[in-house]
C-alpha positions in Angstrom: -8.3 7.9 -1.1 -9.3 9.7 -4.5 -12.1 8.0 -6.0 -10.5 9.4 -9.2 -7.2 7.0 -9.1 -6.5 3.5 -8.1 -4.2 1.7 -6.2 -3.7 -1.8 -7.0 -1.9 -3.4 -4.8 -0.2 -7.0 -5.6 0.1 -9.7 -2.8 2.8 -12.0 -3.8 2.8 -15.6 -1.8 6.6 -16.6 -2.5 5.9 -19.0 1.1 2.8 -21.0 0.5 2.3 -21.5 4.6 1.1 -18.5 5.0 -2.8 -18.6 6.2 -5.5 -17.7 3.7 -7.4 -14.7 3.6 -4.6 -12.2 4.2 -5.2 -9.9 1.3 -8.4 -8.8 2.3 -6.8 -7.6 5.4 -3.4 -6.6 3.7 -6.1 -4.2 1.2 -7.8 -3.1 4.3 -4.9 -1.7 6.0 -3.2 -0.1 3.4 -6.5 1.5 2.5 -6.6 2.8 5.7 -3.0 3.7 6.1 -3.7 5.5 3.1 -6.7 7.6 4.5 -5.8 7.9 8.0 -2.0 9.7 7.2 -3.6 12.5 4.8 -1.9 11.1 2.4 -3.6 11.5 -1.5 -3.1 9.8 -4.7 -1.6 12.5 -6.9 -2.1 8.8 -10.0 -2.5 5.3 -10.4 -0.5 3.6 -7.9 0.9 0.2 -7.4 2.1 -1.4 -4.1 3.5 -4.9 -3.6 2.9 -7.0 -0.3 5.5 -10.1 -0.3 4.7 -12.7 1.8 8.0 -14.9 2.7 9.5 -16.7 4.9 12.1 -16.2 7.4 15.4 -17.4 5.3 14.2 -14.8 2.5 13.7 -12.3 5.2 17.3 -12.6 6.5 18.7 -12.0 2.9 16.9 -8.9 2.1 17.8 -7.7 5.4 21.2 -8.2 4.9 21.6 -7.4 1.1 19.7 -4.1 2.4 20.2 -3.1 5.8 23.6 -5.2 6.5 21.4 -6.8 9.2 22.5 -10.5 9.9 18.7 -11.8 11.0 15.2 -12.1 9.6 12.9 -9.5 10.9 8.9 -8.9 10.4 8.9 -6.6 7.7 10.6 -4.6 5.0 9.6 -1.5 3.3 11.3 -0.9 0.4 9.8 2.5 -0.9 10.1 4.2 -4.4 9.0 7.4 -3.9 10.3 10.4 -2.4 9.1 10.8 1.9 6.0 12.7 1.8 6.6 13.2 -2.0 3.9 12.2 -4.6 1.8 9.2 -3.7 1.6 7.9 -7.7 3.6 5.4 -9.9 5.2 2.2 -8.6 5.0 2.9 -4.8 7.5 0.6 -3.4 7.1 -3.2 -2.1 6.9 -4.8 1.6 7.7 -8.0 2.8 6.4 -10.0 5.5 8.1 -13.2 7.0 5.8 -15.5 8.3 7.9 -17.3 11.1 8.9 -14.3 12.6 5.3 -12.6 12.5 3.7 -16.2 13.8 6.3 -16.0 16.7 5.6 -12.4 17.6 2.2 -12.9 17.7 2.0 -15.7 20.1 4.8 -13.9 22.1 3.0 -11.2 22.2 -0.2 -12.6 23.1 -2.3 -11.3 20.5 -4.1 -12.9 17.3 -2.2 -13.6 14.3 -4.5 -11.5 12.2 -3.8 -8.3 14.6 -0.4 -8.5 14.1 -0.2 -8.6 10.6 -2.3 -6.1 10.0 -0.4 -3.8 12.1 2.9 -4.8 10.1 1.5 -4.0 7.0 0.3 -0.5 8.2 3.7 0.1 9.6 5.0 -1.2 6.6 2.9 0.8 4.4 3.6 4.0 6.6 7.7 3.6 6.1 6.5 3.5 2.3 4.7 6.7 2.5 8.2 8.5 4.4 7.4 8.0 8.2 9.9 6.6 10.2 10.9 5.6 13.8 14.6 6.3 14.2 14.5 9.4 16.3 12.1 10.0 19.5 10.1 12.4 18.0 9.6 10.4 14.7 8.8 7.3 16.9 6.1 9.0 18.3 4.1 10.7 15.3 4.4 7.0 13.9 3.3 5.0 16.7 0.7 7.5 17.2 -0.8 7.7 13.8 -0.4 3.8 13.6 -2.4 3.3 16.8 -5.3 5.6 15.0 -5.3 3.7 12.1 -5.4 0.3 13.8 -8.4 1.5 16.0 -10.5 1.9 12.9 -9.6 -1.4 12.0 -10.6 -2.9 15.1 -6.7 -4.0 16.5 -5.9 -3.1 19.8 -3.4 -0.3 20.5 -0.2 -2.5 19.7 2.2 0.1 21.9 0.4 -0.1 25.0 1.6 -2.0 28.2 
């Protein structure tokens, strides 16, 4: 990141369940995100981190992606892909029940999974994206790097 612009970034609690201490790790992984893709502040930037709840979850993802469920996270971004990283960024949102259920499914600590949420999160905000092979990838590749510097497992291996 440029030492000569900053990025504030907003963590919003609209459910109050979720555990404390997530911004710290929510500033963390964007900060890395930020590093790790190449990606440079070309001004002050803004980013939002919403942290919900499943029923909110569902309603953005349908208002936005005609998706009838909840699911983990939404980026919504509001800057061109790979465009100028300045301005009003865009805003992600979390939902807890879905991201506590995950985690335990998955085996792994809360705290690992969120972080890796907010990177992929952050990453859709910068332009990446997973919906072809070759996409998927570069993504899951770049997200694997960044988690390692943040001391999260490799969240894509078997």
């Amino acid at each position: 990141m440029s030492a000569e612009f900053p990025l504030d970034i907003d963590i919003i609690r609209n459910d109050e369940a979720w555990p404390e201490g997530l911004e710290t790790l929510a500033e963390r992984a964007v900060m890395q995100a930020l590093e790790q893709s190449g990606a440079k502040l070309a001004g002050p930037a803004e980013l939002s981190i919403v942290l919900t709840d499943d029923a909110e979850q569902h309603e953005l993802n349908r208002e936005w992606r005609g998706k009838d469920s909840s699911t983990n996270v939404l980026s919504f971004p509001q800057i061109e892909p790979f465009g100028r990283v300045e301005g009003l960024l865009g805003d992600i949102t979390l939902a807890r029940e879905t991201v506590a259920r995950e985690a335990e499914e998955l085996g792994k600590p809360f705290d690992h999974h969120f972080t890796h949420l907010v990177v992929h999160g952050f990453l859709h905000i910068l332009g990446y994206d997973h919906i072809d092979e070759t996409e998927a990838l570069q993504m899951e590749g770049l997200e694997t790097q960044i988690l390692a510097r943040l001391g999260v497992e490799d969240p894509y291996a078997e």
